[in-house]
C-alpha positions in Angstrom: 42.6 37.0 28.7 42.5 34.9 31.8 38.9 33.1 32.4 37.9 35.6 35.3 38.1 38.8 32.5 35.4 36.5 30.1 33.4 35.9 33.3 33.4 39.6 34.0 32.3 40.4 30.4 30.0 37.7 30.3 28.2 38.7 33.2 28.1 43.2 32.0 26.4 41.9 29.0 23.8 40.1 31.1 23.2 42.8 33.0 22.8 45.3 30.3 20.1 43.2 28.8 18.5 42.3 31.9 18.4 46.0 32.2 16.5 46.3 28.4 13.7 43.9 29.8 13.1 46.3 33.1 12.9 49.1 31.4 10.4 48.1 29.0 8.5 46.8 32.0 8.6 50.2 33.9 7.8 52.4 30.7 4.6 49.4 29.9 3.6 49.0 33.5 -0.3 49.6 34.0 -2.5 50.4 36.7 -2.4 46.8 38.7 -5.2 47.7 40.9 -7.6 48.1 38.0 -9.7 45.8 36.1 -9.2 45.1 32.6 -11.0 42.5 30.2 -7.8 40.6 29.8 -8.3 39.6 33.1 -11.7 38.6 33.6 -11.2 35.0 32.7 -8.1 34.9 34.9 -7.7 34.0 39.1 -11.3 35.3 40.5 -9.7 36.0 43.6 -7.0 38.6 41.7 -10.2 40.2 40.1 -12.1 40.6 43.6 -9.2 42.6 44.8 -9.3 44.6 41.9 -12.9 45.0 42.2 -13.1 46.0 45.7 -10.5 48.8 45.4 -8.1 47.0 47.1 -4.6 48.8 46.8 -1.9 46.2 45.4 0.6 45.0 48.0 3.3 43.9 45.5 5.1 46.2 43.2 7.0 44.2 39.7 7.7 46.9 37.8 11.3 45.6 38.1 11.0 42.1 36.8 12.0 41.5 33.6 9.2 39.6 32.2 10.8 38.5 29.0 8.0 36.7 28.0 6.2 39.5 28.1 8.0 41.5 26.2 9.3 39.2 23.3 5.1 38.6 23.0 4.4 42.1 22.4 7.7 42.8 20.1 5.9 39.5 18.2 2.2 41.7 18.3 3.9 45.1 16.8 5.6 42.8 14.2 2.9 40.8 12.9 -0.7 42.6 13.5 0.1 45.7 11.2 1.2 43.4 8.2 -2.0 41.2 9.0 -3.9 44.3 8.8 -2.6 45.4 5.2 -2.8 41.8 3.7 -6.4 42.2 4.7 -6.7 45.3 3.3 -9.9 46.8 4.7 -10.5 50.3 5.3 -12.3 49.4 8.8 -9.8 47.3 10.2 -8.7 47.9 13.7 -5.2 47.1 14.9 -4.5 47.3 18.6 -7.8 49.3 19.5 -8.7 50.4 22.8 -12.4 49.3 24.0 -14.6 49.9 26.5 -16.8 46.9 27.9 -19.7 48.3 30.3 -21.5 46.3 32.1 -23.1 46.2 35.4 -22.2 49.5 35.8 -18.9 49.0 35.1 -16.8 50.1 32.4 -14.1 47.3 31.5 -11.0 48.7 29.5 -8.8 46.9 27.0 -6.8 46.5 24.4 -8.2 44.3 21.0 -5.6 42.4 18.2 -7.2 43.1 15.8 -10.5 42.9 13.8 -11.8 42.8 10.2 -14.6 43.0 8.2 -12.8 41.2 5.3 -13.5 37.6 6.6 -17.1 36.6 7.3 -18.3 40.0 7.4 -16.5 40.2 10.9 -14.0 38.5 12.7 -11.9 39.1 16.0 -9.1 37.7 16.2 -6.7 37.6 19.5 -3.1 36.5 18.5 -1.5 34.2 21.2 2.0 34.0 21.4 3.9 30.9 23.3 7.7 29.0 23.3 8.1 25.8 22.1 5.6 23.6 21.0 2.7 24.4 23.7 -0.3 25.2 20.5 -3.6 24.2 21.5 -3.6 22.0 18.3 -7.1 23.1 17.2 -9.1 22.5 20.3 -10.9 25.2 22.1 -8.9 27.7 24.0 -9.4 27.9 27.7 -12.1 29.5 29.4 -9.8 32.5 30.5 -8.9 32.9 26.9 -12.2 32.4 25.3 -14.1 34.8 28.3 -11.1 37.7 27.1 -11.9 37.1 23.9 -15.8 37.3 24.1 -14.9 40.7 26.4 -13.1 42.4 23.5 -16.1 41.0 20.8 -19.2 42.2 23.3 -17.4 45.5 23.6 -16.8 46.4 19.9 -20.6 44.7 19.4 -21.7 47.9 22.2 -19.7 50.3 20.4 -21.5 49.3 16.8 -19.7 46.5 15.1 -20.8 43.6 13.2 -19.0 40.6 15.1 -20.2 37.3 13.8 -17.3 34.8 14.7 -13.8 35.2 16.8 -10.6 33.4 15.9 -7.6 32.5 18.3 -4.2 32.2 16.6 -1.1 30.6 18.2 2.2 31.3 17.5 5.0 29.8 18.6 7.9 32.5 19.8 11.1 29.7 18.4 10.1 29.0 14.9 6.5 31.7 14.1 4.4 28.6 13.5 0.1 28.8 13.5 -0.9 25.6 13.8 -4.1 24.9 15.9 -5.9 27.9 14.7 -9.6 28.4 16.3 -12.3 30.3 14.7 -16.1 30.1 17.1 -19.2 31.8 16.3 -20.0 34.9 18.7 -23.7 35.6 19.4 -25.9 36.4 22.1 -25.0 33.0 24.2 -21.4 34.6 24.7 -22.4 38.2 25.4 -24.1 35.8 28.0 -21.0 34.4 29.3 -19.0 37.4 29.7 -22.3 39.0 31.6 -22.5 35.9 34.5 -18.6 36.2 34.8 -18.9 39.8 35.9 -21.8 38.8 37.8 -19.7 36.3 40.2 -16.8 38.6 40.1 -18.7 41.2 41.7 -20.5 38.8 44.2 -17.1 37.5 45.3 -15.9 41.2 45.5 -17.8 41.6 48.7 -15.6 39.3 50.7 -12.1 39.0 48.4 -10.3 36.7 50.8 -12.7 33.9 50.4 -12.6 33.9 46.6 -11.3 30.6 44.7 -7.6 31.0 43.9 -9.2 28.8 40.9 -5.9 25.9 40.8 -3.4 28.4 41.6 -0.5 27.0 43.5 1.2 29.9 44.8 4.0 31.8 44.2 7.2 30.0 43.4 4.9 27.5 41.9 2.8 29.3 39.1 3.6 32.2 37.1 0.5 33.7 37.9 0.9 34.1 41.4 4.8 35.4 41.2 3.3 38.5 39.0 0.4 39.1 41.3 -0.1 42.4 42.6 -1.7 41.4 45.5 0.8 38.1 46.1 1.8 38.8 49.6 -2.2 39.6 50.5 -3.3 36.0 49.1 -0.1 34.2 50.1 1.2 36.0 53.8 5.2 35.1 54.2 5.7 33.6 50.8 8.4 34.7 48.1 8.7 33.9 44.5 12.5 32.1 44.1 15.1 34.3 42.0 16.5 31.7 39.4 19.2 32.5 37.3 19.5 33.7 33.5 22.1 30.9 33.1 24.8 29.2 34.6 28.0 30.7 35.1 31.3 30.4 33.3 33.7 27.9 35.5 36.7 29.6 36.6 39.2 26.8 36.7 40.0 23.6 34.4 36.7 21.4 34.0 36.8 18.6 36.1 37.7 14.7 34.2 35.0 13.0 33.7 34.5 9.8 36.2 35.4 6.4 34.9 32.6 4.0 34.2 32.5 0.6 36.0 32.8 -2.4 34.4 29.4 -4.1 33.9 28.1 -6.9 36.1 28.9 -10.3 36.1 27.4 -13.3 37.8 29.3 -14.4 41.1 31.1 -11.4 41.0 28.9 -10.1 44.0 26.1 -7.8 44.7 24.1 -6.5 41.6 24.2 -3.1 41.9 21.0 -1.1 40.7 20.9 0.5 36.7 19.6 3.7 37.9 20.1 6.6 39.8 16.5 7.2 41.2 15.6 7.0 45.2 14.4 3.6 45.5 11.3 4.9 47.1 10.5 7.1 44.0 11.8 4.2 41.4 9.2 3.3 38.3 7.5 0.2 39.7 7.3 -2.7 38.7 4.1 -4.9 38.4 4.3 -8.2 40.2 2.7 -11.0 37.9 3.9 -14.2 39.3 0.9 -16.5 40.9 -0.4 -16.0 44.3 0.8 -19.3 45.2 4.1 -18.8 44.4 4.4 -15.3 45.3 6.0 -15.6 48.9 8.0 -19.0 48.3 10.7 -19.7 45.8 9.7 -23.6 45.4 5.7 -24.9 45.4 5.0 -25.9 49.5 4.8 -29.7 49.8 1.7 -31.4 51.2 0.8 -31.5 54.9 2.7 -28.0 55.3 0.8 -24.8 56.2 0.2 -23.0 53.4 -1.4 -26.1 51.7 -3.5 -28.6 53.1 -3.0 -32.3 51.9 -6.0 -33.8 49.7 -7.9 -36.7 51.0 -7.7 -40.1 49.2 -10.9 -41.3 47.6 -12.3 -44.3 49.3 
């Protein structure tokens, strides 16, 4: 079996579980033009749209999203086994809420929450690759404004809520390090009230609302899943990368001999690294001012130096 055959193989099993990822997409794939409380702490300008009834301009119910995907394979996994370590009778797994407010009514999805620690805890699991854990410190204000969403929603509906807890876990090896647990109280029903309160202001004219740091498409994640991408960002395209490099065809090519290393009067130094001299690390310059444009100290009576007079 020649190389071309394993290339041929190699790139049908791609394929096939590229396809797994867009199917799941397509069967999971939401209403983009609507609101939901996992997105009220996320690009203002996104949730004006969404508010105004403006209808989506970008369909990606064909992108893969692995991410995505492997998150929510990591939700079904854990949450239910969370729930029965708990072991209380009013714990809620994956529940469907309602937030109104404003005269709105703000759908989502909870983690979970339990009676069985403090009385009543929300927790909102948070799954990541590699080692990006907030180490402890408190989650972002998109994450802690979803968060407060779910917890004002389930207060509405007739739940004790007395604290919420973020939990990261890493995707590679299932580590929870940098756990957060915050009180939840009228100051954060607060929050999630003057959020909806700007979001609707900056409903009124969309296209002027902050793209709050977002770079654009190609450039941020965010913006290459947007619904309404090409509206925000006329003429721009997310790039298609590849899944992975191909197989080589032919023989690898030998690597290149090294050079010899320098030696004095041999000729030109040539430079130890590959970098654009333009972009090169810099190097601080710590040599006197004096001596800084001349190789040997100027001598009296030249320019740079004026000669001292003798003392009569």
């Amino acid at each position: 079996m020649n190389r071309a055959e394993l290339e041929a193989q190699r790139r049908q099993l791609e394929d096939a579980l590229a396809a797994v990822f867009r199917t799941a997409t397509a069967a999971n794939h939401h209403d983009p033009g609507a609101l939901s409380i996992s997105g009220l702490g996320g690009c203002t300008r996104r949730a004006a749209y969404q508010l105004a009834r403006y209808a989506p301009t970008d369909d990606h119910s064909h992108q893969e999203q692995r991410a995505s995907h492997l998150g929510q394979a990591t939700h079904d996994w854990v949450l239910p086994r969370l729930a029965a370590q708990l072991g209380h009778e009013l714990t809620l797994v994956e529940h469907d809420v309602i937030l109104p407010v404003r005269g709105l009514k703000i759908p989502g999805r909870l983690d979970l929450f339990t009676p069985a620690i403090g009385g009543g805890l929300l927790v909102d699991l948070k799954t990541h690759g590699y080692d990006q854990g907030d180490d402890g410190d408190e989650p972002s204000r998109a994450r802690l404004l979803q968060l407060y969403g779910y917890a004002t929603a389930l207060r509405l509906m007739g739940y004790l809520i007395r604290a919420v807890a973020v939990v990261p876990m890493s995707r590679i090896h299932g580590g929870t390090s940098g756990v957060w647990i915050g009180e939840f109280g009228s100051k954060q029903e607060a929050f999630v009230d003057a959020r909806v309160r700007d979001l609707l202001r900056h409903a009124k004219a969309p296209a002027f609302a902050p793209r709050d740091a977002h770079r654009g498409p190609g450039l941020d994640l965010t913006c290459d899943s947007c619904p309404y991408m090409t509206r925000c960002w006329p003429g721009a395209e997310p790039p298609r990368l590849p899944r992975c490099a191909p197989m080589p065809t032919s023989s690898p090519m030998p690597l290149a001999t090294p050079k010899p290393p320098h030696r004095r009067g041999t000729g030109r130094r040539r430079r130890s690294t590959t970098w654009p001299r333009s972009v090169g690390p810099a190097r601080a310059d710590t040599r006197p001012t004096a001596t800084k444009w001349r190789s040997k100290p100027p001598r009296a009576g030249s320019a740079w130096i004026k000669p001292a007079r003798r003392s009569s």
